[in-house]
C-alpha positions as CSV (number, residue, x, y, z in Angstrom):
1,X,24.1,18.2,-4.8
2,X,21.3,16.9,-6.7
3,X,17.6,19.7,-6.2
4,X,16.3,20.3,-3.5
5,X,19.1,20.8,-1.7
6,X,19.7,19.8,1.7
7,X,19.2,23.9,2.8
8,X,15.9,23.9,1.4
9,X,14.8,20.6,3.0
10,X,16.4,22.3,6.6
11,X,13.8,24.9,5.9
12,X,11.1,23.1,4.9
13,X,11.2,20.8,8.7
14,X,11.7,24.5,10.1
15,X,8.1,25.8,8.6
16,X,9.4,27.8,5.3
17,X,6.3,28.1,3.4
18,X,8.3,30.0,0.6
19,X,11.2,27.1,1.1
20,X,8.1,24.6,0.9
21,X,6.8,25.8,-2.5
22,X,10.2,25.7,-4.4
23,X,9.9,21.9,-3.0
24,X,6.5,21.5,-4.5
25,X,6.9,23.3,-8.0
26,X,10.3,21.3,-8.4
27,X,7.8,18.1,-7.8
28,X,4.8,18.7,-8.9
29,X,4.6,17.9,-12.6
30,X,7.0,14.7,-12.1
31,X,4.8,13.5,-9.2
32,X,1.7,13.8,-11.2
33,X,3.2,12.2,-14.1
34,X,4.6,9.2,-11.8
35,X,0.9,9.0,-10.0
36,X,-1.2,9.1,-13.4
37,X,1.2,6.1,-14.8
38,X,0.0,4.4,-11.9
39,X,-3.8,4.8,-11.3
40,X,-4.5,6.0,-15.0
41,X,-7.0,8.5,-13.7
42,X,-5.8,12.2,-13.8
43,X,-7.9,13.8,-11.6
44,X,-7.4,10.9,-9.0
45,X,-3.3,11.7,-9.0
46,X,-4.0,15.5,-8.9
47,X,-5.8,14.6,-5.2
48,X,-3.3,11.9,-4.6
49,X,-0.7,14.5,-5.4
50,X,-2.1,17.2,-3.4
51,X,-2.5,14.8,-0.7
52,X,1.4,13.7,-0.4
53,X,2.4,17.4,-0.4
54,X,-0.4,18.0,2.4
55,X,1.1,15.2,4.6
56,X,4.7,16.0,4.1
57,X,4.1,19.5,5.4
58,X,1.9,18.3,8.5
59,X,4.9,15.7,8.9
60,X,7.9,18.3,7.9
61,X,9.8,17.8,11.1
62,X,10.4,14.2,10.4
63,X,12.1,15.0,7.2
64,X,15.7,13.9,7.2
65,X,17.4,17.0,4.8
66,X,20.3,14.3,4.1
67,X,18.1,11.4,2.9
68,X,17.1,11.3,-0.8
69,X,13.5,12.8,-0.6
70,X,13.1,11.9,-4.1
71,X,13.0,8.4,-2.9
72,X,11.2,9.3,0.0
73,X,8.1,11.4,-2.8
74,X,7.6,8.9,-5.3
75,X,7.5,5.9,-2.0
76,X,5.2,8.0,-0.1
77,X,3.3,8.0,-3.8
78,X,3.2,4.4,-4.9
79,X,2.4,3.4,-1.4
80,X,-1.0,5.6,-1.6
81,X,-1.7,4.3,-4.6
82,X,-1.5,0.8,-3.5
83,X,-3.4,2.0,-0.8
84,X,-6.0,3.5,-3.7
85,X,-6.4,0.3,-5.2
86,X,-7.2,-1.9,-2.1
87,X,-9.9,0.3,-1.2
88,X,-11.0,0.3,-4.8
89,X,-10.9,-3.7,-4.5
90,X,-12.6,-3.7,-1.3
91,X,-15.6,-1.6,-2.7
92,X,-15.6,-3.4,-5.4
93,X,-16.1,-6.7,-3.7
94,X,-18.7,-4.7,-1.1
95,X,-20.9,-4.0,-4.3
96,X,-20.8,-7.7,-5.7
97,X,-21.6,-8.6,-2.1
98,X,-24.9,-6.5,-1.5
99,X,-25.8,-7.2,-5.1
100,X,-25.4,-10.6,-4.6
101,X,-27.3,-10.5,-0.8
102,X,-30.0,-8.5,-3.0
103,X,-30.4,-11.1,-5.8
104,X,-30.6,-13.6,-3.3
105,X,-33.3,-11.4,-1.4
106,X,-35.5,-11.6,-4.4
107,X,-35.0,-14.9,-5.3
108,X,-36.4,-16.1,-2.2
109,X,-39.1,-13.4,-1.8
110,X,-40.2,-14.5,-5.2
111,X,-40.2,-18.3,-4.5
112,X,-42.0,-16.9,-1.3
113,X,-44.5,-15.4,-2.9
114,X,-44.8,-18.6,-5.4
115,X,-45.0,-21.0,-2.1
116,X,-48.4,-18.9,-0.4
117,X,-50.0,-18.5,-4.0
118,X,-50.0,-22.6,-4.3
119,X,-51.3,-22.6,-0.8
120,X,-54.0,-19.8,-1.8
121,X,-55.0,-21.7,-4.8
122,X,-54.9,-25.3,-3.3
123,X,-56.7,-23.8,-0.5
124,X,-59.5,-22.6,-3.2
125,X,-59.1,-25.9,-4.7
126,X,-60.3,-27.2,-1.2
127,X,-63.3,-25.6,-1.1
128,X,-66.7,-26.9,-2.2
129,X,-67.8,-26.2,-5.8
130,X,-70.5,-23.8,-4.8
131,X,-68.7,-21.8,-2.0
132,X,-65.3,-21.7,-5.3
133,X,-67.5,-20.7,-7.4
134,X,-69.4,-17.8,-4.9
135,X,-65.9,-17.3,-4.0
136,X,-64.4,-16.2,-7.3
137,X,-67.8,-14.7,-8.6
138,X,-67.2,-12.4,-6.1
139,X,-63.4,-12.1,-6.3
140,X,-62.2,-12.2,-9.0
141,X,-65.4,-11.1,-11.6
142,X,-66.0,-8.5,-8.4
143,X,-69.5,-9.2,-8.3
144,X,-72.3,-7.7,-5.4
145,X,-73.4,-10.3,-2.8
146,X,-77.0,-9.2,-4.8
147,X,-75.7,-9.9,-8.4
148,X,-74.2,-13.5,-7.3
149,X,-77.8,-14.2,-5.8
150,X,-79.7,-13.1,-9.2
151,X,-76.9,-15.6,-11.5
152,X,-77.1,-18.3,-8.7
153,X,-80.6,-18.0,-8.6
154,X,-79.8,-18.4,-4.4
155,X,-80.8,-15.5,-1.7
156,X,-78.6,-13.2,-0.8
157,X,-78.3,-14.1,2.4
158,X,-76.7,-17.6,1.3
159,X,-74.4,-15.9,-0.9
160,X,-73.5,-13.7,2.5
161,X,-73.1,-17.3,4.5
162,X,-71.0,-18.9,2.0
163,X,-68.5,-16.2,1.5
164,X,-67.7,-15.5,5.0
165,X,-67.4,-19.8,5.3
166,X,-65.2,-19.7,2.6
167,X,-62.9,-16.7,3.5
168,X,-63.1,-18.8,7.2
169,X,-61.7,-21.7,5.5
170,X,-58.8,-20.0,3.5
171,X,-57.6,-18.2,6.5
172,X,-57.3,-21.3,8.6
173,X,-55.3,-23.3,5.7
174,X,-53.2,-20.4,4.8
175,X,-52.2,-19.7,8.4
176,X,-51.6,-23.3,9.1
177,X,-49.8,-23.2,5.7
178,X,-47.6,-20.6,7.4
179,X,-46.3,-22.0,10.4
């Protein structure tokens, strides 16, 4: 009768730990070697391995001592492996996914932010050519309502009037941009 005998396998379903171990170091090293042909990652079929060895002994009392448990090893094996692999497939395609979803994300922020800057500048654009140029005197060269008065040659209080008519206009064409 070919190892492990059909005795050992009787002790095995009846809770032999000792009867259990002879099973596992008979198995072990051919296991591993079946498991690493198959997922090509040695520490992976040490766990898968492990893992088998853990179910079989949670499931001992539905081994059959007259069926071929070699068979029933290296099945319980390959099936985990497939098993393995679809989950490594599915994570796979969840990482393209969320990658993709995160491309796309930026894509359309960017174009986004691309969309409100033309209706910033075309806003500007709108503007008179005194208040534009008030506007990016004080914006963009981050000039003092003061200094803008002294280069305009214009009181400051004008300068004050302008800029708050200006900002006025650009928040009404940007929000009506928006909507």
């Amino acid at each position: 009768m070919a190892y492990p005998d059909e005795n050992t396998l009787i002790r095995v379903t009846q809770g032999d730990e000792a009867a259990f171990a002879e099973l596992y170091n008979h198995y072990k090293t051919p296991a591993l070697r079946f498991t690493v042909s198959l997922l090509k990652d040695e520490e992976e079929a040490e766990n898968m391995v492990q893992d088998v060895f853990i179910k079989i002994w949670v499931r001992r009392t539905q081994i059959k001592p007259d069926y071929n448990f070699n068979s029933y090893l290296f099945t319980c094996l390959r099936n985990m492996a497939f098993d393995h692999f679809k989950k490594l497939e599915k994570s796979e395609q969840l990482r393209k996914h969320y990658m993709e979803a995160i491309r796309a994300a930026g894509e359309e922020e960017r174009e986004e932010a691309e969309r409100r800057l033309t209706v910033v500048q075309a806003a500007v654009e709108s503007l008179s050519i005194k208040r534009r140029q008030i506007l990016k005197l004080n914006i963009e060269e981050g000039k003092s309502y003061q200094e803008i008065a002294e280069f305009l040659r214009i009181s400051k209080n004008t300068v004050k009037n302008q800029l708050v008519k200006a900002k006025q206009i650009l928040r009404e064409k940007v929000d009506l941009a928006t909507i």
